[in-house]
C-alpha positions in Angstrom: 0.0 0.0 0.0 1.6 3.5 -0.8 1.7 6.2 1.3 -1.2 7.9 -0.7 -3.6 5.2 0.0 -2.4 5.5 3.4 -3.6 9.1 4.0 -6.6 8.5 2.3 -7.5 5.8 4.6 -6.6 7.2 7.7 -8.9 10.5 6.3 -12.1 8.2 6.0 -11.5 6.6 9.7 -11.1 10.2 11.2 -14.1 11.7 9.0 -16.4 8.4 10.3 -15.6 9.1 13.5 -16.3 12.7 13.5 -19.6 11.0 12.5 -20.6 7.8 15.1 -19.5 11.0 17.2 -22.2 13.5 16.2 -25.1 11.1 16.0 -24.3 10.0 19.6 -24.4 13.6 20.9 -27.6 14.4 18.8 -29.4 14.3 21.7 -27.8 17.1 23.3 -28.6 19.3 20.7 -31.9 20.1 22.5 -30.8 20.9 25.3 -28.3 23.3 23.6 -31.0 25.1 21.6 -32.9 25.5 25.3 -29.4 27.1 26.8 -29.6 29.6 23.6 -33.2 30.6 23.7 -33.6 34.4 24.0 -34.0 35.6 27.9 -37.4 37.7 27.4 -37.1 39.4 30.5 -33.6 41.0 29.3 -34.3 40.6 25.7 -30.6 39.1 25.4 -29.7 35.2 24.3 -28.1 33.6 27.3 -24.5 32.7 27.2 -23.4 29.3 27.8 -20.3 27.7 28.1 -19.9 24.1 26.0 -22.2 21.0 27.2 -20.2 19.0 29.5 -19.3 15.4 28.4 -21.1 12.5 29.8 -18.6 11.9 32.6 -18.8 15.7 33.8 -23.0 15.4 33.7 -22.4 12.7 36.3 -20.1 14.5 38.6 -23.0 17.0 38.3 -25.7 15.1 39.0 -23.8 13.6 42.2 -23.0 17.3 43.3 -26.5 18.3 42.7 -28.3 15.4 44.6 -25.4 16.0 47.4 -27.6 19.7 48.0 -29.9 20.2 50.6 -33.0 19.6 49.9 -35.2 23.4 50.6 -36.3 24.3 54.3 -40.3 23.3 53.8 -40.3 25.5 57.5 -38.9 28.4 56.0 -41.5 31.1 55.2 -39.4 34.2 52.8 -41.9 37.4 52.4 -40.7 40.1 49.7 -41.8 43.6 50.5 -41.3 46.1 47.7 -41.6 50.0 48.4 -41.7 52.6 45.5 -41.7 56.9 45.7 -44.5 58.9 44.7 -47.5 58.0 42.8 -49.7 60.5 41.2 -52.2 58.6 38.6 -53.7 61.8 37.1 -52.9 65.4 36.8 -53.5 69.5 38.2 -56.1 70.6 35.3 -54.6 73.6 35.4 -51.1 72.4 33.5 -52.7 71.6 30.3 -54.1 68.1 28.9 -51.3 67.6 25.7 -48.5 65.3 27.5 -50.2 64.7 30.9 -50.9 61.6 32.3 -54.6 61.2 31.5 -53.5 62.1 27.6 -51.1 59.3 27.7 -54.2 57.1 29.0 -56.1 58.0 26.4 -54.1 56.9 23.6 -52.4 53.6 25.0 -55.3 52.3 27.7 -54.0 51.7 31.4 -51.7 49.1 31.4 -49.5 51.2 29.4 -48.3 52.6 32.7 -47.6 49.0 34.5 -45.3 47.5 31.6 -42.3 47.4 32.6 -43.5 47.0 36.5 -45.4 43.9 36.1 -42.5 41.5 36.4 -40.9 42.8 39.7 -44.0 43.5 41.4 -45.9 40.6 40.5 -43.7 38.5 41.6 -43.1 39.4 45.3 -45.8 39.3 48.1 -46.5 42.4 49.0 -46.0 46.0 47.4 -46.9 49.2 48.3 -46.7 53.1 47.1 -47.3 56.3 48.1 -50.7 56.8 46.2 -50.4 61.4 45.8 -53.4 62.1 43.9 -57.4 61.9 44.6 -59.3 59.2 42.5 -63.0 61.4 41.9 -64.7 63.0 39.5 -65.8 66.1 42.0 -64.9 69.6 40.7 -64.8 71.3 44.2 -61.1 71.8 44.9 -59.0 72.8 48.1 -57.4 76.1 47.7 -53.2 75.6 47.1 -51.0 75.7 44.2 -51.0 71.9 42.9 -54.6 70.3 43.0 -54.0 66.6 41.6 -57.1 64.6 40.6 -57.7 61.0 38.3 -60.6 59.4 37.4 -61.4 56.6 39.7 -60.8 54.0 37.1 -57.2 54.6 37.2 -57.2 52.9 40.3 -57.5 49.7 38.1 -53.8 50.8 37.1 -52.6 49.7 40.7 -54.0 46.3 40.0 -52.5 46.1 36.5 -48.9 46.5 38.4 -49.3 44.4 41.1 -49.4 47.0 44.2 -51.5 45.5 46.9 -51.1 48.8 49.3 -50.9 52.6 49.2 -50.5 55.3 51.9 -52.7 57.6 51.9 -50.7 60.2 54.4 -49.5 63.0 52.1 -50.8 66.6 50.9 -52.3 66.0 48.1 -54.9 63.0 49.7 -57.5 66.3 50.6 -56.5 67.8 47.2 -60.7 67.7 46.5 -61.8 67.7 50.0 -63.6 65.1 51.9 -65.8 63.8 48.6 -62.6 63.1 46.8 -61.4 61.4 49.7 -64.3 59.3 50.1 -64.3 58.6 46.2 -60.6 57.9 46.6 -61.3 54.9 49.3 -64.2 53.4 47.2 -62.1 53.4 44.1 -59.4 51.3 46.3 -61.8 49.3 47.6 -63.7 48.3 44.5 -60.4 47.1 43.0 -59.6 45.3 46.8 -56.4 47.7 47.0 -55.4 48.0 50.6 -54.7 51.9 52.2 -53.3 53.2 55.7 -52.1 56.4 56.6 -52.9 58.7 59.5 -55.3 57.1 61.6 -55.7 53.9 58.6 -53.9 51.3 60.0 -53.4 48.1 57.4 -53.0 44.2 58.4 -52.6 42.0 55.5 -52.0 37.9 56.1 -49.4 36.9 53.4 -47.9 32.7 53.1 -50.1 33.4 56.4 -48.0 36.2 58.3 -49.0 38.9 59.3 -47.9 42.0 57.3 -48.9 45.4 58.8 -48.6 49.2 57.8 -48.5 52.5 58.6 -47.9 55.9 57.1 -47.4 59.3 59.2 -46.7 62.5 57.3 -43.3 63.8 59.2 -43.1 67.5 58.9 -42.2 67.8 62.6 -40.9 66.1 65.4 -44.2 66.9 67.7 -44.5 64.6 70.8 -48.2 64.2 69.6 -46.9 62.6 66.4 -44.2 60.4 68.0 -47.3 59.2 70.4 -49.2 57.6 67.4 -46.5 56.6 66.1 -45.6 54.0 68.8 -49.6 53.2 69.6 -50.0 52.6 66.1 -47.1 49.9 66.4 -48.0 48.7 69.6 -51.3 48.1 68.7 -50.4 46.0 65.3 -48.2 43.5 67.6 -50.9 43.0 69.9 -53.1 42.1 66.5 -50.1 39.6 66.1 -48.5 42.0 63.3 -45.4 40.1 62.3 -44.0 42.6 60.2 -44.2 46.2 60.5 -43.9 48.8 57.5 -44.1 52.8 58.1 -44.2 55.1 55.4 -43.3 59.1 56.0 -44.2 61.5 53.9 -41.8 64.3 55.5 -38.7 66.2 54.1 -37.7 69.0 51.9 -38.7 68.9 48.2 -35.7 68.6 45.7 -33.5 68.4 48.6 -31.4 65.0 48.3 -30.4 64.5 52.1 -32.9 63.7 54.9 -33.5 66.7 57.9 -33.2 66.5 61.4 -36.7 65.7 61.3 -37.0 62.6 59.6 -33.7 61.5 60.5 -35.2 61.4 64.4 -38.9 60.2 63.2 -37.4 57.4 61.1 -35.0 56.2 64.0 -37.9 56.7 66.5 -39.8 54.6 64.4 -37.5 51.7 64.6 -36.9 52.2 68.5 -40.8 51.7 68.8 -40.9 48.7 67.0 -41.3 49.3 63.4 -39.2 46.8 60.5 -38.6 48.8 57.8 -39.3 52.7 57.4 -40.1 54.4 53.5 -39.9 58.1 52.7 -41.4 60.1 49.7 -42.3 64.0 49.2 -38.8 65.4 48.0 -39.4 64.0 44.4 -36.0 63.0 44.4 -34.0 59.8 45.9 -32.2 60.1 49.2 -30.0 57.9 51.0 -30.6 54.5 52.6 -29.5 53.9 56.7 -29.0 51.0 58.6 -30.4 51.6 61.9 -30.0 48.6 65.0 -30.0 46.1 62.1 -32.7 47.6 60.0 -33.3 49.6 57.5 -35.0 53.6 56.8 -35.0 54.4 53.3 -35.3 58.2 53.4 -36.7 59.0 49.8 -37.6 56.6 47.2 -38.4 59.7 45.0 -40.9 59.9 42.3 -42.3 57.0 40.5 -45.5 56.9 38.3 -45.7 60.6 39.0 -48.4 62.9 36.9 -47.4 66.1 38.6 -45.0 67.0 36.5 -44.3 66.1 32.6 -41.3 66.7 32.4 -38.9 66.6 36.1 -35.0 67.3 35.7 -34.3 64.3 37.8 -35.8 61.5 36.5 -34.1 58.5 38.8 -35.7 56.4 41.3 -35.3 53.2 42.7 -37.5 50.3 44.2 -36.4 48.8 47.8 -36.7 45.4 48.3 -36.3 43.5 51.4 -37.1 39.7 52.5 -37.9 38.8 55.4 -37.8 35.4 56.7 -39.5 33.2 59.0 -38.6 29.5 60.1 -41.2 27.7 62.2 -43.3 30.6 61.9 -40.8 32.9 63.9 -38.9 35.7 62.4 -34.9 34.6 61.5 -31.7 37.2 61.5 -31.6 37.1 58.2 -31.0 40.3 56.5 -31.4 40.2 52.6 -32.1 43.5 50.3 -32.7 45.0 46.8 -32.2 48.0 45.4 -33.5 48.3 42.0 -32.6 51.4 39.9 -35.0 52.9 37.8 -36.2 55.8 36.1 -39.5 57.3 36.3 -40.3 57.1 32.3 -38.8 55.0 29.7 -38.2 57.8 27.8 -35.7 60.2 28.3 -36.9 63.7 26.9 -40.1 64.1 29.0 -42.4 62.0 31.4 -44.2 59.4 29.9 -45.6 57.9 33.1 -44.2 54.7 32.6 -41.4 53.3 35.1 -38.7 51.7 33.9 -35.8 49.2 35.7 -32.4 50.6 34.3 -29.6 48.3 33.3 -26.3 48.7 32.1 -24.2 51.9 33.0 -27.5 53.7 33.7 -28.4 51.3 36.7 -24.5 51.5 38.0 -24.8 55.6 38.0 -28.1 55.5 39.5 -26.5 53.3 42.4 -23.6 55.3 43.0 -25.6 57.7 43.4 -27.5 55.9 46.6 -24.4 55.0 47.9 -22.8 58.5 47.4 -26.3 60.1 49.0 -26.1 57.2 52.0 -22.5 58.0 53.0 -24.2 61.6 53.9 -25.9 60.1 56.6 -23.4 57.6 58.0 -21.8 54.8 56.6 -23.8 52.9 54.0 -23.3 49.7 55.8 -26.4 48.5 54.2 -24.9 47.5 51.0 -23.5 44.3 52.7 -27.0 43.0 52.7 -27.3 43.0 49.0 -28.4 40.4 46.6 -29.1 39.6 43.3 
């Protein structure tokens, strides 16, 4: 045999081999076009290293069954807090642009679609609900008068927001029939309130979620009073958790006062989990108080007030709570979500929007920047994706 023949040989052995090879692996091929599928929620394909060989999928498989098997005990609740919400407009600003324009032309779950995923799939969300849901004319007399129609509370539903405070200045913003109308629109679409004298109790994966919302404009003894009642008498209705929303601070102003610096502590002293702040319309920093946490200003969110704001950035605070045998665990575990208030960037367009990329890092740093104002932002350690 010459040498030709040889090679020629040898070339047909390697090129059937290459073949028994592929055939046996045809099965994997699935699996491969599964790893490769396009990630909806990022709208990016996932990236995958090579399929492991059949002696690595065993090693896997032993790791994997080596794993503990989930705590059936363990009870985790996710509480999500966002800023501002103003689901209509002040008549007097004009209708081109504004929020009930915008509902108009693209029906109300326009607002809700980038907020669906997040909020939909934790157990319990709440917002600062700023606007009256009526269809009365009579007005209070101040600058900004902010008013929807009372379907837009169907919006809330649409984004998965179980509660709203109602302790803020614009609640009155058409007097006692607009609060009244305000209530039954919440009701009719089974949206939970509190705020002033409202107290909340919610069961969720049956514990006992309760909240509160106070509006802080001074440190009056009369205030910190209710405050720890209010507390005291959620614990007593076997509140497990405890959430208090302030509507307090300085508008525009991106680090807390005296004021809410000493309400959001005292809150925590009296017994309260987790403290929210809005009114400033733009973010402030996050604390770590006696191993919890006072968000001072979650900002703006779904905010008709204004169609075009400067600062458009906001964030969503998560935090999970856990429970083993039905009693609350140390475990501390948090999210801060960047966002901005529109998905557009040259005016308002009412509809929230998660940031990613270089966007969500600057909107970070700047919590973190803001946070180191108040003390060390040791709450970062806490973090999880």
């Amino acid at each position: 045999m010459n040498g030709w023949t040889k090679g020629k040989n040898a070339a047909l052995l390697c090129m059937a081999s290459v073949f028994l090879f592929s055939c046996s692996n045809a099965a994997d091929r699935g699996i491969e076009e599964v790893l490769a599928a396009p990630n909806e929620l990022a709208g990016q394909t996932i990236e995958h290293p090579p399929l492991p060989s059949p002696i690595d999928k065993m090693v896997i498989a032993s790791a994997s069954a080596k794993q503990a098997a989930p705590n059936p005990n363990e009870v985790r609740i996710t509480i999500s807090a966002a800023g501002d919400v103003t689901l209509g407009r002040d008549e007097n600003y004009g209708y081109a642009y504004s929020f009930d324009e915008e509902a108009k032309k693209h029906g109300l779950r326009y607002f809700t679609k980038y907020i669906e995923p997040i909020f939909k799939k934790d157990d319990f969300t709440t917002v600062n609900l700023e606007t009256t849901l009526t269809t009365s004319t009579r007005k209070a007399s101040k600058t900004f008068r902010f008013r929807g129609h009372p379907s837009y509370a169907k919006i809330l539903t649409y984004g998965g927001i179980e509660a709203v405070n109602l302790a803020n200045n614009h609640t009155y913003d058409y007097l006692q029939k607009g609060y009244n109308d305000t209530i039954a629109s919440l009701k009719k679409e089974k949206i939970g309130y509190f705020g002033r004298t409202l107290r909340l109790m919610k069961t969720v994966k049956g514990i006992q979620v309760g909240a509160l919302g106070y509006e802080g404009w001074s440190n009056t003894s009369t205030l910190r009073k209710q405050i720890a009642n209010d507390i005291r008498t959620l614990r007593k209705q076997g509140a497990d958790i405890i959430l208090v929303h302030f509507h307090w601070g300085v508008e525009r102003s991106y680090v807390p006062n005296s004021t809410q610096k000493v309400l959001g502590r005292f809150a925590i002293d009296s017994g309260a989990d987790l403290v929210v702040g809005h009114h400033p319309h733009v973010v402030q920093g996050i604390e770590e108080y006696k191993g919890k946490f006072i968000v001072y200003s979650l900002g703006n969110f779904m905010f008709g007030g204004n169609k075009n704001p400067s600062d458009k950035d906001t964030f969503v605070f998560q935090q999970v709570f856990s429970f083993q045998n039905g009693k609350r665990t140390a475990k501390k575990e948090i999210r801060v979500i960047p966002f901005r208030i529109s998905s557009v960037t040259t005016r308002n367009n009412y509809q929230p929007m998660p940031l990613a990329g270089g966007e969500a890092a600057r909107v970070k740093r700047k919590i973190v920047s803001l946070s180191a104002k108040i003390k060390k932002p040791t709450w970062t350690a806490y973090e999880v994706k």
